[in-house]
N, C-alpha and C positions, 0 to 999 in steps of 0.2 A: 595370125596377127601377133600374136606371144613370140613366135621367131623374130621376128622383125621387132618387136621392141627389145631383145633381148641384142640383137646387134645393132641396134641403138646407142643403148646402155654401153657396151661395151667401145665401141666406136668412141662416144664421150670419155673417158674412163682413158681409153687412148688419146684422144686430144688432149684431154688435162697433162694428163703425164707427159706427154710430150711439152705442150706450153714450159710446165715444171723445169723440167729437165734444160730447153733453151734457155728459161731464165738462171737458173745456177751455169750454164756453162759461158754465159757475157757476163754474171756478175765476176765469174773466177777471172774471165780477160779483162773483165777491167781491173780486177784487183794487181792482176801480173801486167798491166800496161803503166799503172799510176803507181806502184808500189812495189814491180820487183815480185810479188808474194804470190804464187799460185796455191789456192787454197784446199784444190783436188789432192793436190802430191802431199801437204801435209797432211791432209786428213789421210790419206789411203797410200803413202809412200811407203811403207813400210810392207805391202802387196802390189806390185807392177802392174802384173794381170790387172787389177780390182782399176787400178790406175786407168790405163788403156781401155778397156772395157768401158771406163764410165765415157772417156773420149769417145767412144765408138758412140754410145748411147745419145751423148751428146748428139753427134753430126748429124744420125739416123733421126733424133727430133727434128732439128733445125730443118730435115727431107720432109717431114711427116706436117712440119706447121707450115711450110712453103706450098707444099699439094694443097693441105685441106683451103691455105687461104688464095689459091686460085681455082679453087672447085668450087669456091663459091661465090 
């Protein structure tokens, strides 16, 4: 039973993080659809990778909260 709450736990932990992460990546498109201003590349232009990376992070959410919300 401890197994199983512990991927639980972590499973949530994943959800969150993932929720997080889709909302900073439509708050950043809206910011770059109404105003020009992508707020990833300022904060993290000055690192590509970190850049790209967070994109990546980004889309892999967006996969992660589309699953969980048709698995349930």
């Amino acid at each position: 039973m401890g197994a199983f709450r512990g991927d639980l736990m972590a499973k949530n932990v994943i959800e969150q993080v993932a929720q997080w992460l889709v909302i900073i990546g439509g708050l950043n498109w809206g910011l770059v659809g109404a105003f020009s201003f992508n707020l990833v590349e300022k904060v993290f232009g000055a690192w590509p990778v970190v850049v790209k990376l967070v994109y990546i992070l980004v889309g892999l959410s967006a996969l992660w909260v589309l699953y969980a919300m048709f698995k349930k």
